[in-house]
C-alpha positions as CSV (number, residue, x, y, z in Angstrom):
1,X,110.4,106.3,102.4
2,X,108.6,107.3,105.7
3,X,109.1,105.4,108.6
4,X,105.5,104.7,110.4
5,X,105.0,103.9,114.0
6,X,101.9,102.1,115.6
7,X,101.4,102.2,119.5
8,X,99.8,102.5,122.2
9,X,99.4,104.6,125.3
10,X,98.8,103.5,129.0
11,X,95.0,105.1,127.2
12,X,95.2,102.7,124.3
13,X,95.7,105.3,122.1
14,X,97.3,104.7,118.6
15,X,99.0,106.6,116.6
16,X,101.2,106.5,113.1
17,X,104.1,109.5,112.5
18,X,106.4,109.4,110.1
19,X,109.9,109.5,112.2
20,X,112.1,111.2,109.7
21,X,109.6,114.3,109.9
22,X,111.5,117.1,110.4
23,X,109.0,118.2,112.9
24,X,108.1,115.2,114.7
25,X,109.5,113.6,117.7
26,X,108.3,110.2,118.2
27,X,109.9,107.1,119.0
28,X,110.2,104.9,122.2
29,X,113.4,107.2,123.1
30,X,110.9,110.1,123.1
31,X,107.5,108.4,124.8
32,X,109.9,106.2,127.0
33,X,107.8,103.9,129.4
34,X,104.5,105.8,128.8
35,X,104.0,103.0,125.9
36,X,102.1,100.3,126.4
37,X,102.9,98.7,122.8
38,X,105.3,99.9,120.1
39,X,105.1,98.9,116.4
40,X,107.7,100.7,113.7
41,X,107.3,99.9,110.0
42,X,108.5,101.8,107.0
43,X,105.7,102.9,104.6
44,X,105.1,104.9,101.7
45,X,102.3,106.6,99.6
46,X,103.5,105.3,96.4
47,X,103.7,101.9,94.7
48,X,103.1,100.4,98.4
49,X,101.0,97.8,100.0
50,X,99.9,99.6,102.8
51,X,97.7,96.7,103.8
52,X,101.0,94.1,104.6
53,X,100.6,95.9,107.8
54,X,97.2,95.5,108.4
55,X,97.3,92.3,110.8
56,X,99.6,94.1,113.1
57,X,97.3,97.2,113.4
58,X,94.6,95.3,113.8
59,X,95.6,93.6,117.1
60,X,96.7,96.5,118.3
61,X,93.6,98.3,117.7
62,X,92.3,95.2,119.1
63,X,94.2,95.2,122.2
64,X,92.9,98.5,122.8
65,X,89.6,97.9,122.1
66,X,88.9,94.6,124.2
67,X,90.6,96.5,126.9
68,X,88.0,99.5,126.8
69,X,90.6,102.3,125.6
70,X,90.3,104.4,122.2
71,X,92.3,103.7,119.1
72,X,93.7,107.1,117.2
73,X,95.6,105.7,113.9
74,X,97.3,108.8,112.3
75,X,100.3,109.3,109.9
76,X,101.8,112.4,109.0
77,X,98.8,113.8,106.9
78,X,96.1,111.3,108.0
79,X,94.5,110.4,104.8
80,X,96.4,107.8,103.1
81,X,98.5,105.5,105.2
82,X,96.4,105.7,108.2
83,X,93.1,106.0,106.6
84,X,93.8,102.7,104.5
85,X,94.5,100.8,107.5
86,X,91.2,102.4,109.7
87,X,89.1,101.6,106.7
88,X,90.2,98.2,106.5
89,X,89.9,97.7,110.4
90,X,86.6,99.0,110.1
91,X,85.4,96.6,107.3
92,X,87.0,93.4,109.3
93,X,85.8,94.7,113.1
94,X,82.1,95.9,111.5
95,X,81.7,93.3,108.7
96,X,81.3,96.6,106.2
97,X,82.1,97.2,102.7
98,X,84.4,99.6,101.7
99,X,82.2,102.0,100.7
100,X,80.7,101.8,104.5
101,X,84.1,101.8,106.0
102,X,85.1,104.6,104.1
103,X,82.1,106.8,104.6
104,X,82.4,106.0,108.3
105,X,86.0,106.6,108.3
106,X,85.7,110.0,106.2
107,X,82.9,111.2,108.9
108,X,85.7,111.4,111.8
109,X,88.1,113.0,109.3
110,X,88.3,115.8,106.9
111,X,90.0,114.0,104.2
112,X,90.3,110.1,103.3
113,X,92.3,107.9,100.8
114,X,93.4,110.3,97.7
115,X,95.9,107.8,96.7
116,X,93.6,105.6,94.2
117,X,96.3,102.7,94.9
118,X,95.3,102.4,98.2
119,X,91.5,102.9,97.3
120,X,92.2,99.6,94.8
121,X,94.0,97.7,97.1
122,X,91.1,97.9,99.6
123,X,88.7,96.9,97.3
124,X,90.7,93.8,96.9
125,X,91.1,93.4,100.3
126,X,87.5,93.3,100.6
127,X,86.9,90.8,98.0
128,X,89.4,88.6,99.6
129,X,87.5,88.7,102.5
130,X,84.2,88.3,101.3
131,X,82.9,92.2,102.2
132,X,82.5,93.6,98.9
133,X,78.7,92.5,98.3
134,X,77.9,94.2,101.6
135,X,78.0,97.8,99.3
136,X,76.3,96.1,96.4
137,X,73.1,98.6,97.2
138,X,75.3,101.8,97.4
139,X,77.3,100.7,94.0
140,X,73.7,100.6,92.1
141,X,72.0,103.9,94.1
142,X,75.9,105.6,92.8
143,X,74.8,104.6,89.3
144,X,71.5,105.7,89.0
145,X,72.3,109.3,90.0
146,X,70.1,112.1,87.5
């Protein structure tokens, strides 16, 4: 199990590191009173529901936002963990579908959302909350391909 930490910087930065990474150093110990918010949560790739956190990130992407600073979500690789919860923030904050949100969220990185349990659970979280018509036109140009 990786531990996973959300906060933010005096610059409204966020980020998400796994703490038991041999080759990490994160923490409040670490980043002492440079924090402005500090959010720890264990997480893992497999058989998880990375979305349980999503509510959490989400105000603090928010509080960083409204306050004009930049959000950086990141986990140890950056594709799973963090990427499920910038997609999801992305359909919520844009009113995307997940096909959007994951375009837009694959154009600022170089890999997104290999774990097709997270990819499921996102399309679930869209229908919950109403989003998933919004791709209806890229799910019917997917299937006409030659």
């Amino acid at each position: 199990m990786l531990e996973m930490l959300l906060f933010v910087y005096d610059s409204h930065s966020i980020l998400c590191v796994g703490v038991y990474c041999s080759y990490c150093r994160t923490g409040s110990e670490f980043y002492g009173d440079t924090l402005r918010r500090y959010v720890e949560f264990d997480a893992e790739d497999n058989d998880y529901d990375i979305l349980q956190h999503f509510d959490v990130a989400f105000d603090v992407i928010e509080e960083a936002r409204k306050s004009g600073g930049r959000a950086l979500i990141h986990c140890i690789m950056g594709v799973n963990r963090s990427g499920a919860l910038a997609v999801a923030y992305s359909m919520i904050h844009q009113q995307w579908g997940p096909i959007t949100a994951a375009v837009y969220v694959l154009q600022k990185r170089r890999m997104l959302l290999s774990n097709e349990d997270f990819q499921e659970q996102l399309v679930g979280f869209a229908r919950q909350h109403k989003l998933l018509h919004l791709d209806a036109k890229e799910i019917r140009s997917s299937g006409t391909k030659s």
